[in-house]
KOLBA-316707 format. One record per residue (C-alpha): residue number from 1; residue in three letters; x, y, z. Coordinates in steps of 0.1 Angstrom, whole numbers. Example, Ala and Ser with C-alpha at 12.3 -4.5 7.8 and 13.67 -1.06 7.14 Angstrom:
! KOLBA-316707
1:Ala:123:-45:78
2:Ser:137:-11:71
//
This chain:
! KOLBA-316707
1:Unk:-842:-144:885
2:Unk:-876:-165:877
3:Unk:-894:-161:848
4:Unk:-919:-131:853
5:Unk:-954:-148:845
6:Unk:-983:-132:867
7:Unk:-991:-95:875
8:Unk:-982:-96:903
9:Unk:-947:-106:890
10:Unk:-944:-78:867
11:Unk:-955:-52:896
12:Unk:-921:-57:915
13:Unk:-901:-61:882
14:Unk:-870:-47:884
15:Unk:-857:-15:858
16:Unk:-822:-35:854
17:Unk:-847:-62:840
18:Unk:-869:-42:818
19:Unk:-855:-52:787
20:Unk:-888:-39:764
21:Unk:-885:-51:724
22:Unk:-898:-16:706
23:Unk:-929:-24:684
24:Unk:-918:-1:659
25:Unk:-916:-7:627
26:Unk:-893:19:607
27:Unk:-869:17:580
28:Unk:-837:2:590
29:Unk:-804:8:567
30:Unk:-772:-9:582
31:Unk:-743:0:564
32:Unk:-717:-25:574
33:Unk:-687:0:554
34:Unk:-684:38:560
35:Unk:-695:52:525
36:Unk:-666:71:518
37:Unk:-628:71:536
38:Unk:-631:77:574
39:Unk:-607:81:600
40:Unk:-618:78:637
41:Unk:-601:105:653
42:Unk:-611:96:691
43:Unk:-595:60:704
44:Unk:-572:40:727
45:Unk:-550:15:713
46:Unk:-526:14:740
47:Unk:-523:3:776
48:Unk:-531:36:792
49:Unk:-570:26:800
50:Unk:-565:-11:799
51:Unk:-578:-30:829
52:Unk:-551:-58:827
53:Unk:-520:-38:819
54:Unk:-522:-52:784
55:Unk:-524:-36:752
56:Unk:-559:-27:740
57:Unk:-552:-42:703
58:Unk:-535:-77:709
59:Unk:-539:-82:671
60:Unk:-531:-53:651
61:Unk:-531:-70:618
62:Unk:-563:-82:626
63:Unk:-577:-50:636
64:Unk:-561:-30:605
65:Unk:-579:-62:582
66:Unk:-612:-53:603
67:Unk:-606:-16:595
68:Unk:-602:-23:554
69:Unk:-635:-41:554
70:Unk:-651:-15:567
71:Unk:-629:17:551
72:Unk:-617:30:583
73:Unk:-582:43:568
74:Unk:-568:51:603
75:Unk:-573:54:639
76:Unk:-557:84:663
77:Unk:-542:66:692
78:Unk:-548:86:722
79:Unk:-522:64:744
80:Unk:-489:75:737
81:Unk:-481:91:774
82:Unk:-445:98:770
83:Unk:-408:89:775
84:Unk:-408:49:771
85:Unk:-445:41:770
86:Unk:-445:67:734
87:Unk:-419:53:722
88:Unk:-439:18:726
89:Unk:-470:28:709
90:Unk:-450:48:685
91:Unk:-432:16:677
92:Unk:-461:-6:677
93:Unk:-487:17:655
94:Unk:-472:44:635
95:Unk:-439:30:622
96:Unk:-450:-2:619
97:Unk:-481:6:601
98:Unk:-471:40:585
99:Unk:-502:64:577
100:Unk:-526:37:597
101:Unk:-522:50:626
102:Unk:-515:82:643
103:Unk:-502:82:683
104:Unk:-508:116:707
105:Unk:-483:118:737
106:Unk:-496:131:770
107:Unk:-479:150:796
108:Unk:-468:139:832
109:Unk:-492:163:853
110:Unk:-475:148:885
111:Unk:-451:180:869
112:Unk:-479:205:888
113:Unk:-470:199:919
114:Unk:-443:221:921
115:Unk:-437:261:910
116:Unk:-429:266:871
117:Unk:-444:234:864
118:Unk:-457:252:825
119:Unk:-420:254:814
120:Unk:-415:219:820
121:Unk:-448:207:806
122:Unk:-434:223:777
123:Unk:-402:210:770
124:Unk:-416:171:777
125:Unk:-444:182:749
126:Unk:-412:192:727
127:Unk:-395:158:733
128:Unk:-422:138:728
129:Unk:-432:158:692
130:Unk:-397:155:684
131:Unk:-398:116:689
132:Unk:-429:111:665
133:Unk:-463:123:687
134:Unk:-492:138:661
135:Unk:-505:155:687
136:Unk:-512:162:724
137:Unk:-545:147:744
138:Unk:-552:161:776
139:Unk:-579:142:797
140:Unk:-605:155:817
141:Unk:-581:151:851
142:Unk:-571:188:843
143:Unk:-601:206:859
144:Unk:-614:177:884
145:Unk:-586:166:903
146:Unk:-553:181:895
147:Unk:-540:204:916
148:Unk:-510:229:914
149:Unk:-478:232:941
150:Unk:-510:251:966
151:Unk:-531:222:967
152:Unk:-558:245:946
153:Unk:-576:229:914
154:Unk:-556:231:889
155:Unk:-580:248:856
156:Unk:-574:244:821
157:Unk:-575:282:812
158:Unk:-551:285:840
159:Unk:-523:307:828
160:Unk:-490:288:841
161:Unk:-502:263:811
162:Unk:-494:288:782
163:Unk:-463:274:774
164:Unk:-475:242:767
165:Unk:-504:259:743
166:Unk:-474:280:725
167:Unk:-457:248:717
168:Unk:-484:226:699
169:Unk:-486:262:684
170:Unk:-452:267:673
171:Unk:-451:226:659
172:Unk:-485:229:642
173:Unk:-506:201:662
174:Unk:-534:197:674
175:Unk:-545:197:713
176:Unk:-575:169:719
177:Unk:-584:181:754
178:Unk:-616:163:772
179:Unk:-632:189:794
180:Unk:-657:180:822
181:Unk:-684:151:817
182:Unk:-717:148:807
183:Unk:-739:176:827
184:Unk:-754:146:847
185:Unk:-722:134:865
186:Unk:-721:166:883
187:Unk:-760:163:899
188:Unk:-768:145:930
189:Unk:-772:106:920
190:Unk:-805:101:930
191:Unk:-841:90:911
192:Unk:-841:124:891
193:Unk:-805:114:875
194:Unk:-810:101:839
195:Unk:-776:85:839
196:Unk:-786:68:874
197:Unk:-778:28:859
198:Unk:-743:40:847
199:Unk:-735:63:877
200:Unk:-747:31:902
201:Unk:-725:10:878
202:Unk:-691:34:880
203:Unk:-693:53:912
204:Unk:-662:70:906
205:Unk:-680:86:876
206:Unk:-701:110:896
207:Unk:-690:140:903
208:Unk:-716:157:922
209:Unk:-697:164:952
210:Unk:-680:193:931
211:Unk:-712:209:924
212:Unk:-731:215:898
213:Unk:-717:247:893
214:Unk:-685:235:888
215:Unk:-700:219:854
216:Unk:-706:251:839
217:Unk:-669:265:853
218:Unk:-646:239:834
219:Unk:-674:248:801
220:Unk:-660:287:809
221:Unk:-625:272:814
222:Unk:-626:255:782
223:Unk:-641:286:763
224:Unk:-614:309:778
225:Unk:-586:283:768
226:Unk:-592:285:736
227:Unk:-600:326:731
228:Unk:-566:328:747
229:Unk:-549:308:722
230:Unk:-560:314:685
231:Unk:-524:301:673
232:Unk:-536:268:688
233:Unk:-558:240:676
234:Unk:-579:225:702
235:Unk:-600:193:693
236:Unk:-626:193:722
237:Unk:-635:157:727
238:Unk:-667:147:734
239:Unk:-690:174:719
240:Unk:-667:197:734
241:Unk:-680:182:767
242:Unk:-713:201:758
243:Unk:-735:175:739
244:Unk:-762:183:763
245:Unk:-765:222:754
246:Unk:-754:223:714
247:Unk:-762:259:712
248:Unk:-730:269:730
249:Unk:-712:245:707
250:Unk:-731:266:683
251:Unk:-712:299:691
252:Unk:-682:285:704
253:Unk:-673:271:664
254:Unk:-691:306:651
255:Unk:-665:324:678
256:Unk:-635:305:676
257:Unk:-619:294:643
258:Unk:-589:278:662
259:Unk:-618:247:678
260:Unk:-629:215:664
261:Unk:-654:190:684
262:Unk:-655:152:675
263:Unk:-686:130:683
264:Unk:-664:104:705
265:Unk:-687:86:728
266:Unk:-722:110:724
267:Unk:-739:96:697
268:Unk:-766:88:729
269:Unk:-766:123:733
270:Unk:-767:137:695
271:Unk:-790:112:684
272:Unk:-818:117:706
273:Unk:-818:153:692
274:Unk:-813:146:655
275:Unk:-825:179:643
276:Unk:-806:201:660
277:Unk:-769:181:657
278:Unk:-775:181:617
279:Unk:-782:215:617
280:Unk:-748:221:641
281:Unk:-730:200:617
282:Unk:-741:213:588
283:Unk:-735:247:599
284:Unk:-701:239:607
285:Unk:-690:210:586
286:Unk:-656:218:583
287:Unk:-650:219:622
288:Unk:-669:185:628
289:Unk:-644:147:632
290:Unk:-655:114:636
291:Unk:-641:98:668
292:Unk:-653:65:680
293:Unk:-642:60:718
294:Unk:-648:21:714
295:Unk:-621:2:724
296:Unk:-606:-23:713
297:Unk:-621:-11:679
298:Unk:-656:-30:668
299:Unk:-668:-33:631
300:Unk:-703:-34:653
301:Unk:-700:-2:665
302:Unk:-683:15:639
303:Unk:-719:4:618
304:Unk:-737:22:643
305:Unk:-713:56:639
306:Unk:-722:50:600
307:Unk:-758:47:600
308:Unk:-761:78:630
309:Unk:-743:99:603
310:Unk:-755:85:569
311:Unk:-790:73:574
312:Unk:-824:90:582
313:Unk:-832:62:605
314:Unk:-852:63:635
315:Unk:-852:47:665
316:Unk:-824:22:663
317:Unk:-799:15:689
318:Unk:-766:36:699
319:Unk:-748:5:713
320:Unk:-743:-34:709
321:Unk:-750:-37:748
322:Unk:-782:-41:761
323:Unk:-794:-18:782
324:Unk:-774:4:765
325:Unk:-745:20:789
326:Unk:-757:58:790
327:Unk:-792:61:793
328:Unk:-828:43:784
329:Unk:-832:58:746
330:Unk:-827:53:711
331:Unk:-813:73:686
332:Unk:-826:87:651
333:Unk:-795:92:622
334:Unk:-787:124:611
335:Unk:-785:119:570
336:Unk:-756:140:558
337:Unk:-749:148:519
338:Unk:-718:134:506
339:Unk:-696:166:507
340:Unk:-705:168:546
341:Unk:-694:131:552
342:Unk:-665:134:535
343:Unk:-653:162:555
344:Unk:-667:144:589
345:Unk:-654:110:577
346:Unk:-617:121:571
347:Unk:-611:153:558
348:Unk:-612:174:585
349:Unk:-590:149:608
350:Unk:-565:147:577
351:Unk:-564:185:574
352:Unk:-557:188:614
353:Unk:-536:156:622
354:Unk:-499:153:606
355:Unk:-494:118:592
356:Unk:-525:99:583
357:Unk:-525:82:549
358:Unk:-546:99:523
359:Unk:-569:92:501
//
């Protein structure tokens, strides 16, 4: 592109090339090491999500060096699968690095194709708890594409499922389950989206030919997943998918003692609204884990996690990339006391999650 230099110029710039330097000037506090113990709760280390087939960490001894210079005690691998692909992430994180790292198994939903697929589901989350798994993560494919032996969507309060629920009951782990998207994946992707750039940049991202009703069904589906299942512990990733509308996170912690929420990928969405996700977190500060998304991990943007939840900054920038990825804003910090960042940090993930080191 040539330089933009007349009005004329600047009249047909484009938004992609908007790149505006803010000319405010307000206190800026970059802590470069979390300020107590943390554990991100919320990441991919495996192959699962790679592009390339290849391992997300290549260097895991650099990555655990990165993570002491920082005091990121351990990271929850969400990557595990099952059968061989566990058993190479459990071999490759947890008992090589004991207490570093923590690996959840998933299930084969390929299972829900034919009848009594919930019994089965059941006895491969046995196996792979029984081989070393912390936990179970179930993605957001459980709602928006699966489908049972029928063809019909396949929900994730859908009954069939409760013997999968009674297991991580019965072994005493917790479920991270991503429900839905943000709200704006599921509306028409036109001039009126505010995730338009990312949407335009990851079609398959958009989910508007669902409806946008069928945002607010996988919210119910979520809510009626967890009422049916106090035993269980459900991490809802993401802001419980509900970053958007914090006031029905708001009742569903104050309703459900049995559900967590980690911050994974929305400080874009809790930071524009600083006020009201303190006062969420410091109304439930016990129910609240740090989760990063960022993978391969980045000292970077683990500085941005700390100075979101430590600082009262405003204004500062939820991502290394530029634009940023989800939408056009900045973010102000959220300032928590110690005893809320400890439990934020690590306590709460170390008092849900079997295995992590202490201390």
């Amino acid at each position: 592109m040539r330089k933009a230099d007349t009005h004329s110029d600047l009249a047909d710039l484009r938004l992609r090339d908007y790149l505006p330097r803010s000319a405010l000037r307000a206190a800026e506090h970059r802590p470069e090491r979390a300020a107590h113990p943390a554990v991100d709760a919320h990441n991919h280390l495996g192959r699962w999500l790679s592009p390339d087939g290849d391992w997300a960490v290549t260097d895991v001894p650099r990555l655990l060096a990165d993570m002491d210079a920082i005091d990121v005690r351990a990271i929850v691998n969400l990557d595990g699968l099952w059968g061989d692909e566990l058993e190479a992430n459990l071999g490759r994180y947890d008992r090589s690095w004991p207490g570093r790292f923590a690996t959840f198994c998933h299930l084969d939903w390929t299972e829900t194709t034919a009848p009594g697929f919930g019994e089965r589901l059941a006895r491969s989350l046995g196996r792979s708890l029984a081989a070393g798994a912390r936990g179970l993560k179930v993605w957001k494919d459980l709602g928006l594409s699966l489908t049972d032996e029928r063809g019909k969507l396949l929900l994730p309060d859908d009954e069939r499922l409760a013997p999968v629920w009674g297991v991580a009951a019965q072994a005493g782990v917790p479920v991270l389950i991503h429900t839905a998207d943000p709200r704006a994946f599921f509306s028409p992707v036109d001039a009126a989206n505010e995730r338009l750039e990312e949407l335009l940049a990851n079609p398959g991202w958009s989910f508007a030919h669902l409806g946008a009703g069928h945002y607010d069904r996988l919210l119910e589906a979520l809510e009626a997943l967890v009422a049916a299942n106090p035993a269980t512990t459900f991490i809802a990733a993401h802001a419980a998918g509900a970053a958007e509308d914090l006031d029905r996170v708001d009742r569903w912690l104050t309703a459900y003692p049995n559900l967590f929420v980690d911050i994974a990928a929305r400080l874009a969405e809790l930071g524009r609204q600083p006020r009201r996700s303190r006062a969420l977190v410091m109304r439930h500060p016990s129910r609240v884990l740090l989760g990063s998304d960022v993978f391969p991990p980045s000292v970077g943007e683990y500085a941005i996690h700390f100075r979101f939840l430590e600082t009262g900054d405003e204004h500062f920038a939820y991502s290394l990339d530029e634009p940023p990825p989800q939408g056009r804003w900045r973010i102000s910090g959220l300032e928590l006391p110690d005893d809320v960042l400890k439990l934020v940090y690590a306590g709460n993930a170390r008092r849900l999650i079997p295995g992590l080191v202490s201390g």
